[in-house]
VMD Tcl script that builds the backbone (N, CA, C; Angstrom):
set m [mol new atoms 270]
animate dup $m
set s [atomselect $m all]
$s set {name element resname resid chain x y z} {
  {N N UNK 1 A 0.828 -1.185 0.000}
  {CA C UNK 1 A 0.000 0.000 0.000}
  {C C UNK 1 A 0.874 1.251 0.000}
  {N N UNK 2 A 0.308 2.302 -0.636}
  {CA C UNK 2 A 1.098 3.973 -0.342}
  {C C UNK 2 A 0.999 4.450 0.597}
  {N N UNK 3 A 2.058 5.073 0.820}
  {CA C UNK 3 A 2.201 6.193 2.233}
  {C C UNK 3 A 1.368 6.745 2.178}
  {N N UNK 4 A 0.720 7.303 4.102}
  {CA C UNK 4 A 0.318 7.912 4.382}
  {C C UNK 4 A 0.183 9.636 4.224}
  {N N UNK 5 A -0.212 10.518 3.408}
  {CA C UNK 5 A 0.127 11.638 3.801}
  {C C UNK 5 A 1.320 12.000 2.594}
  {N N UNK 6 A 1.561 13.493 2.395}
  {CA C UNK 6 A 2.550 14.019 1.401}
  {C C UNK 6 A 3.953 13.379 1.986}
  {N N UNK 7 A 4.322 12.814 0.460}
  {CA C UNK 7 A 5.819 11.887 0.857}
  {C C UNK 7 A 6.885 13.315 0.551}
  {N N UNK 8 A 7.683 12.605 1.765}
  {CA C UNK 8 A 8.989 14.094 1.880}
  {C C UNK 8 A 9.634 13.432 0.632}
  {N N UNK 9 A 10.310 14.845 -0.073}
  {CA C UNK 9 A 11.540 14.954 -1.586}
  {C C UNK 9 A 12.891 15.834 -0.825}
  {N N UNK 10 A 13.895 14.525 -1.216}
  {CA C UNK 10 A 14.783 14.947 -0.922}
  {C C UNK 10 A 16.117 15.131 -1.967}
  {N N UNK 11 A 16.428 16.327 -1.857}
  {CA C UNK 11 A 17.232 16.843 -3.448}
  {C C UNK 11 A 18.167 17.258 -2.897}
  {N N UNK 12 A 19.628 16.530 -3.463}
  {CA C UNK 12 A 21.093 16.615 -3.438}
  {C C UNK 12 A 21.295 18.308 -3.629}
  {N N UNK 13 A 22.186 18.762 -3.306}
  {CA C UNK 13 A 22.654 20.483 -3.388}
  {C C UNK 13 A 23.879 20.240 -2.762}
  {N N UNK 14 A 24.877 21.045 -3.650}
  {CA C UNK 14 A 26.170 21.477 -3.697}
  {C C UNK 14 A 26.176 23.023 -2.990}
  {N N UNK 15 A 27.401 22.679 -1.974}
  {CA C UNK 15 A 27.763 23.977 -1.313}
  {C C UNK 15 A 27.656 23.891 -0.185}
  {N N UNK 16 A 27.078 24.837 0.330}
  {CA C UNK 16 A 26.356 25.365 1.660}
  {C C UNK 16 A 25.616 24.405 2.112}
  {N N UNK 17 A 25.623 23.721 2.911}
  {CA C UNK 17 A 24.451 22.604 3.694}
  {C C UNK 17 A 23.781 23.521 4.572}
  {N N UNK 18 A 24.126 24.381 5.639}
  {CA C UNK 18 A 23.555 25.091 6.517}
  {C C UNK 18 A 22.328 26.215 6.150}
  {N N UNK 19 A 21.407 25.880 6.742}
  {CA C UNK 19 A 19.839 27.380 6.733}
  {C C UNK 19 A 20.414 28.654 7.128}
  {N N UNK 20 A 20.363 29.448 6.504}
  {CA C UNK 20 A 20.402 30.873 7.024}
  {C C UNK 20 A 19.166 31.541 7.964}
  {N N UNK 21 A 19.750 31.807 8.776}
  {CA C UNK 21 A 18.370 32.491 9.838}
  {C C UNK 21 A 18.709 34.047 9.016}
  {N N UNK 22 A 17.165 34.395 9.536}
  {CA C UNK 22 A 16.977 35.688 8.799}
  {C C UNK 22 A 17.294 36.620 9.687}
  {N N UNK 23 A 17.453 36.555 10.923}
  {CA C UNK 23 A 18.318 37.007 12.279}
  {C C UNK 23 A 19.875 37.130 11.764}
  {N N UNK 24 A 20.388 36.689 11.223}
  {CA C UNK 24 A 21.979 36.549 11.640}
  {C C UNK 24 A 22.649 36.941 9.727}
  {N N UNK 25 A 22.231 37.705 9.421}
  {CA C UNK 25 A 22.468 38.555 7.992}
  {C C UNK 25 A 23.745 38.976 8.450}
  {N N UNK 26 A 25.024 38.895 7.780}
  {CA C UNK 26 A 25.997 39.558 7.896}
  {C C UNK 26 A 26.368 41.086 6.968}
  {N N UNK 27 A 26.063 41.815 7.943}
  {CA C UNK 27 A 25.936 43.240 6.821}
  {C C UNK 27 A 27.384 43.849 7.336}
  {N N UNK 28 A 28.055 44.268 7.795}
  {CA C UNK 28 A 29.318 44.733 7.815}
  {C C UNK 28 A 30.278 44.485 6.892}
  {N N UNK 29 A 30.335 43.066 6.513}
  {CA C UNK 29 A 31.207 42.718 5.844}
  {C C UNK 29 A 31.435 42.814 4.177}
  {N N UNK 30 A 29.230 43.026 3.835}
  {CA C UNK 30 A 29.461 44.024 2.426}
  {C C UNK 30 A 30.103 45.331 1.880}
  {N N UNK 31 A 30.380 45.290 1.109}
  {CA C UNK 31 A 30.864 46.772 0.448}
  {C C UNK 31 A 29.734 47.014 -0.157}
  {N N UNK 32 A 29.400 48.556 -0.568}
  {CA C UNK 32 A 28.809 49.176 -1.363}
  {C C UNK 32 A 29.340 48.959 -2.868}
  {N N UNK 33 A 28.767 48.941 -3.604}
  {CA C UNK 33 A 28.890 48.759 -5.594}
  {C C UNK 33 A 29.205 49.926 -5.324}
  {N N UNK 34 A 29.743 50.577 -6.780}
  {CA C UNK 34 A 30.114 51.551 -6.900}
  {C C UNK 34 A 29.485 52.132 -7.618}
  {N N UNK 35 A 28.692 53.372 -7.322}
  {CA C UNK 35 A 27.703 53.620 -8.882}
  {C C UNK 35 A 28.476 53.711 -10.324}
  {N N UNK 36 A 27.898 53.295 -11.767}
  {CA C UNK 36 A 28.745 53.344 -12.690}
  {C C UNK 36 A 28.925 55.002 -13.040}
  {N N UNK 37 A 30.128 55.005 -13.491}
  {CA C UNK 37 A 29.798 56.837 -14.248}
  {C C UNK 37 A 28.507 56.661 -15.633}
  {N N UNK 38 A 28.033 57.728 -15.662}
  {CA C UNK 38 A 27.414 58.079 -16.370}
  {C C UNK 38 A 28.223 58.689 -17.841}
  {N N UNK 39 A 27.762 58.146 -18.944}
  {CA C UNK 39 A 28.502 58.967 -20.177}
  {C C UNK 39 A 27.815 59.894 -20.698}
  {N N UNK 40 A 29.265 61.068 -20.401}
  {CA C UNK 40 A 29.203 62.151 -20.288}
  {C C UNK 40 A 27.794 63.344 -21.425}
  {N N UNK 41 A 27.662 62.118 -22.516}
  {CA C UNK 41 A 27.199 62.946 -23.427}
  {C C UNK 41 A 25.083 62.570 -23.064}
  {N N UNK 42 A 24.980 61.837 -22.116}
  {CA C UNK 42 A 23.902 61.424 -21.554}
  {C C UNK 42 A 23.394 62.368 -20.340}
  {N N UNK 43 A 22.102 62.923 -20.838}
  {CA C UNK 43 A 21.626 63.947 -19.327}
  {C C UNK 43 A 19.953 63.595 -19.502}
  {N N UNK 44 A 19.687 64.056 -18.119}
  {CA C UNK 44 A 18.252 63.306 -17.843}
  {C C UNK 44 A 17.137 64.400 -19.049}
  {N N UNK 45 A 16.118 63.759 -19.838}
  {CA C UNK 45 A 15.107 64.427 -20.839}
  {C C UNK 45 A 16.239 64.298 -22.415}
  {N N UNK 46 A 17.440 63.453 -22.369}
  {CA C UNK 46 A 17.989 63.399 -23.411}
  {C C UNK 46 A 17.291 62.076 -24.347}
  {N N UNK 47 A 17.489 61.910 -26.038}
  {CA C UNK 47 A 16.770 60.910 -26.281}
  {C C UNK 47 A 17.970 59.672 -26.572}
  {N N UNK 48 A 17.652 58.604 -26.429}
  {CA C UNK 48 A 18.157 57.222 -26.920}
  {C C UNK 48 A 18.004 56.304 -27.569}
  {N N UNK 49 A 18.654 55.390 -28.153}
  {CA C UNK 49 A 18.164 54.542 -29.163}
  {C C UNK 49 A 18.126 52.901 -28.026}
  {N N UNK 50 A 17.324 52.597 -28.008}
  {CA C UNK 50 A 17.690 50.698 -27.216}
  {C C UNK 50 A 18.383 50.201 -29.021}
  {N N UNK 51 A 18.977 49.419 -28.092}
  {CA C UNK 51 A 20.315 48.868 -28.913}
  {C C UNK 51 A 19.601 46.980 -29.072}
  {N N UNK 52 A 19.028 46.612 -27.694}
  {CA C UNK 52 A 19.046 45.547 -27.498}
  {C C UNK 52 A 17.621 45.112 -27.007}
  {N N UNK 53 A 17.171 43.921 -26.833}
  {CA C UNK 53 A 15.959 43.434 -26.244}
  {C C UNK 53 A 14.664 43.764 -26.973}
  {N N UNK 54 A 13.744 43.557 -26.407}
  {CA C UNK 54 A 12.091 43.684 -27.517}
  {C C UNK 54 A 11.785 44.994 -27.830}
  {N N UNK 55 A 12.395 45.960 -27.664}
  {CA C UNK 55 A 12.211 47.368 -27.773}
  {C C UNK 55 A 13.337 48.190 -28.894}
  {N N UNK 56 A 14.328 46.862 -29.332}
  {CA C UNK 56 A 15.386 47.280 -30.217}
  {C C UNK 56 A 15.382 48.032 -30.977}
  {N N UNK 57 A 15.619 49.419 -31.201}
  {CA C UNK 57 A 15.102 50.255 -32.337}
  {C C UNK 57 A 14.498 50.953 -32.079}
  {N N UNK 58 A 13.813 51.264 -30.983}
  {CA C UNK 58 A 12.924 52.354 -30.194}
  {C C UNK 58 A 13.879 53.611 -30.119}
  {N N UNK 59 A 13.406 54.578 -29.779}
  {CA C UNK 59 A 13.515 55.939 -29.504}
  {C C UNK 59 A 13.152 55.833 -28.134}
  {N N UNK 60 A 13.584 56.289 -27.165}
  {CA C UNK 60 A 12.803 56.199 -25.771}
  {C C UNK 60 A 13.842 57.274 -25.026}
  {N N UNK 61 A 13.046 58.264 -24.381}
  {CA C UNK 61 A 13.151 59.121 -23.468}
  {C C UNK 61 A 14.456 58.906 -21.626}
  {N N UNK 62 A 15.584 59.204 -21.689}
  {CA C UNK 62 A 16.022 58.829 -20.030}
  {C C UNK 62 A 15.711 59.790 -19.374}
  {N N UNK 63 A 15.743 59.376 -18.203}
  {CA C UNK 63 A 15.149 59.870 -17.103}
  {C C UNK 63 A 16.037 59.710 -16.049}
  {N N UNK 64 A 16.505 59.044 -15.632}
  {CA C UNK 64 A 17.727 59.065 -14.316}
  {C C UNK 64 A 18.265 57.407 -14.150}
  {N N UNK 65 A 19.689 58.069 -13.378}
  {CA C UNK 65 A 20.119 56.331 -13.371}
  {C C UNK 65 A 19.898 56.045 -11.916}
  {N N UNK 66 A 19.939 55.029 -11.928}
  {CA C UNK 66 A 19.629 54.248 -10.292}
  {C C UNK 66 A 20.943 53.956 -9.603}
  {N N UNK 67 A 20.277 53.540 -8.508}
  {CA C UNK 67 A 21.172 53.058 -7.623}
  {C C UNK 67 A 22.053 51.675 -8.590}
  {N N UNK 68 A 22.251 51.005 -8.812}
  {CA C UNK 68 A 22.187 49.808 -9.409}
  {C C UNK 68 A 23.237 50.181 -10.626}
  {N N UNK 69 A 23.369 51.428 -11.086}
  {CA C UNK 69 A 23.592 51.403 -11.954}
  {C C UNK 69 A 23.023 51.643 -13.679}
  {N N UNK 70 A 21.835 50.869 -13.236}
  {CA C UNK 70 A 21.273 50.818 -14.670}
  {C C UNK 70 A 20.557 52.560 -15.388}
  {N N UNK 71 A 19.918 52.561 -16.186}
  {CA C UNK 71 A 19.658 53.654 -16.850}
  {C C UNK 71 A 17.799 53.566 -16.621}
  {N N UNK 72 A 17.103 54.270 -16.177}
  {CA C UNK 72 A 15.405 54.573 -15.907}
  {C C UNK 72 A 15.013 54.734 -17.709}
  {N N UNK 73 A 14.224 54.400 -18.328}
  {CA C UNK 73 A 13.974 54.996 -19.843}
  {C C UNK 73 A 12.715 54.565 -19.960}
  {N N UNK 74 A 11.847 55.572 -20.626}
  {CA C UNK 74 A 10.279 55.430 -20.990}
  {C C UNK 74 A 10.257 55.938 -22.461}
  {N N UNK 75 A 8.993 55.421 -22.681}
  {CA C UNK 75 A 8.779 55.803 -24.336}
  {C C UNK 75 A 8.397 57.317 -25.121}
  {N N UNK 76 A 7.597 58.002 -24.214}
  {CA C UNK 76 A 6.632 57.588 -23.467}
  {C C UNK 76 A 5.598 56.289 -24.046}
  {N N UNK 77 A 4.838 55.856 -22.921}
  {CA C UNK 77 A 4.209 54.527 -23.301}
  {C C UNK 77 A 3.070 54.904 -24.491}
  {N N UNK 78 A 2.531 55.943 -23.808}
  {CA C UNK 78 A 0.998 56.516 -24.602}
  {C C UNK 78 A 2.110 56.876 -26.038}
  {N N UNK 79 A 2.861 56.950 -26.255}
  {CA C UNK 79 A 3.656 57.401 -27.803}
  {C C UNK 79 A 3.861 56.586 -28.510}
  {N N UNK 80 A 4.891 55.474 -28.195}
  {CA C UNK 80 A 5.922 54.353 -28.559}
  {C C UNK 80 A 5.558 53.203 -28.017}
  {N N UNK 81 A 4.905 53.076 -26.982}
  {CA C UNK 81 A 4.877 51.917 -26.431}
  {C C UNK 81 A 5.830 50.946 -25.457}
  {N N UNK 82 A 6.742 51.759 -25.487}
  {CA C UNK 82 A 7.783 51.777 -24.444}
  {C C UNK 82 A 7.284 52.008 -23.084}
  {N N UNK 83 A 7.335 51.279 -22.443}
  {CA C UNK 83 A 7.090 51.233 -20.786}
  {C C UNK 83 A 8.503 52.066 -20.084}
  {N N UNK 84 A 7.719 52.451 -18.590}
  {CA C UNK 84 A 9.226 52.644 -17.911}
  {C C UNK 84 A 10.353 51.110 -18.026}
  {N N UNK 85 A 11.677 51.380 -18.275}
  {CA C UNK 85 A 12.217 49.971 -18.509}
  {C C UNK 85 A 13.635 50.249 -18.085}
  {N N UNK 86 A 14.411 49.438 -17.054}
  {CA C UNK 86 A 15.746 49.433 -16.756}
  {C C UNK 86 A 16.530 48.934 -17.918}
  {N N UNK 87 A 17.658 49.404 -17.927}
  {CA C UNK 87 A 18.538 48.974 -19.026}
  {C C UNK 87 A 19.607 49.656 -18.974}
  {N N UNK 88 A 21.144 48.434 -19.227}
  {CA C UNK 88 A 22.282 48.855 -19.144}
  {C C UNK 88 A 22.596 49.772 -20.251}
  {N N UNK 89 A 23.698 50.896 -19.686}
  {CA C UNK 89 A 23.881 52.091 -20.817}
  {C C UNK 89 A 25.025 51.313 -21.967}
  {N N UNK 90 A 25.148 50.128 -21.495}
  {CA C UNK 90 A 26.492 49.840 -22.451}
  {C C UNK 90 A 25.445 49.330 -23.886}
}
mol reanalyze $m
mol bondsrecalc $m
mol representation Tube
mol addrep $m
């Protein structure tokens, strides 16, 4: 006959065996990223071309870079169809 009740799955993993408690985060020992520079010829209400991804070929509006690095860019949507959308300046 079958077991009683949902049978436990047990799946092999490389690395780390130990649970992280959500208590015991080691934050000191991160560094901060470094924000990327911005190129120089790029200022916020300037226009851009996407180079890459489903929007390739668009015209789309920047707006500011983030923490992260990446570049803020909209279409506007009601125009182009371009959503607000993160994306690397490279």
């Amino acid at each position: 006959m079958g077991k009683a009740g949902q049978a436990r799955q047990v799946f092999k993993t490389f690395g780390k065996t130990s649970k992280r408690r959500s208590g015991a985060l080691k934050t000191e020992g991160k560094q901060q990223a470094a924000l990327t520079k911005l190129k120089k010829n790029i200022a916020p209400g300037s226009v851009l071309i996407l180079l890459a991804g489903r929007f390739r070929g668009r015209r789309v509006v920047f707006l500011k870079q983030l923490q992260s690095g990446l570049l803020l860019v909209t279409g506007p949507y009601a125009v182009n169809g371009v959503p607000l959308r993160r994306v690397n300046q490279r």
